[in-house]
C-alpha positions in Angstrom: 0.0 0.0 0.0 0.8 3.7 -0.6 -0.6 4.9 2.1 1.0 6.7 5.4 1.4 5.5 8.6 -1.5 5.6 10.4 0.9 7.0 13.5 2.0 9.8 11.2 -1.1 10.6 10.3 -2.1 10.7 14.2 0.8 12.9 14.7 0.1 15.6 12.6 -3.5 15.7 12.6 -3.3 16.0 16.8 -0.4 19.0 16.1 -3.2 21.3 15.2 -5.2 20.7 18.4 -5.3 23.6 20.3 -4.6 26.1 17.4 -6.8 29.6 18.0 -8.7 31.3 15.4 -10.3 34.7 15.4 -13.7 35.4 13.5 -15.5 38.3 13.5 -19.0 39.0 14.9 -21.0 40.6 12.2 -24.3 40.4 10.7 -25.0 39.5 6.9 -23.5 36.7 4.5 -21.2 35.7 7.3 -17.7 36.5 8.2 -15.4 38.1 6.0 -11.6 38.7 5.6 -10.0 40.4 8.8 -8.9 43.5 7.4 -12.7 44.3 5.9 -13.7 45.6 9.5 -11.0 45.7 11.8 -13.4 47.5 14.4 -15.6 44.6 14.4 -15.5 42.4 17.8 -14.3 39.1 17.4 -14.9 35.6 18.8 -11.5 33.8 19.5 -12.0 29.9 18.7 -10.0 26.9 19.6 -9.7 23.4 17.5 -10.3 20.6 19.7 -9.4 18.3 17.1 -12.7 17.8 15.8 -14.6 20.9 15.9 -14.1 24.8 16.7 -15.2 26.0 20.3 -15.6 29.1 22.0 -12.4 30.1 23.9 -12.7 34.0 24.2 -13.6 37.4 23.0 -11.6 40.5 21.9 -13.0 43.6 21.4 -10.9 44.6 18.0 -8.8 42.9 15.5 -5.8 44.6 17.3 -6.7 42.7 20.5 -7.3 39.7 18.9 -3.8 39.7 17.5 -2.5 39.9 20.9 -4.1 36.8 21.9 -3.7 34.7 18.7 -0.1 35.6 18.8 1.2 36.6 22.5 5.1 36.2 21.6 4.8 38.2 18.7 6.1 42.1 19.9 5.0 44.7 17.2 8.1 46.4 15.9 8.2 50.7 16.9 7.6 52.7 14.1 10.9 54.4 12.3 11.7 57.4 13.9 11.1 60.2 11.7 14.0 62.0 10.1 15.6 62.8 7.0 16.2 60.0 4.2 19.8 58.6 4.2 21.7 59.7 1.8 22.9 57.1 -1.0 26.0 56.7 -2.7 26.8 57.6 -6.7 25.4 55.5 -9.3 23.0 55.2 -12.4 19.8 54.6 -10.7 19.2 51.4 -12.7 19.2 48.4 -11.5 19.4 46.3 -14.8 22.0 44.5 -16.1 24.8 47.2 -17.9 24.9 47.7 -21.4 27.5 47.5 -23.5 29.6 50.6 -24.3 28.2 51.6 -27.7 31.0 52.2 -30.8 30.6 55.4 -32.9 30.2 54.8 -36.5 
């Protein structure tokens, strides 16, 4: 048979238990993509390996970030300032052509 392992299969099917989702509470054909209405509360889910749960709430997509993804720290904007400066060069990043003869 071609078929895998049944303990592999185990394995990586159990892997996902756990894993948190965030889907927003809105009215209409049903949830969207999160960037439609970041404003929009969410409900935070968790896979229990055979179907999706309630686990929490967050008010925003900004707070349901922080729980899908607590290790993650957001990364402080560039300070403003001016630009820094470049070196000389053509401004073209293609490959160079050829020196051309004069006829």
């Amino acid at each position: 048979m071609d078929d895998e392992p049944l303990s592999e299969w185990a394995e990586r099917r159990y892997a996902k238990v756990g894993r948190l989702r965030a889907i927003p509470l809105v009215t209409g054909d049903g949830p969207k993509g999160a960037h439609v209405n970041p404003e929009a509360p969410r409900a935070i889910q968790r896979w229990n390996g055979y179907s999706w749960e309630p686990h929490g709430f967050a008010s925003d997509l900004a707070e349901a970030k922080r729980i899908l993804y607590p290790g993650v720290i957001e990364s402080p904007a560039p300070a403003p300032g001016p630009a820094p400066k470049l070196g000389a060069g053509t401004g073209k990043h293609r490959k160079p052509q050829a020196p051309r003869s004069e006829r």
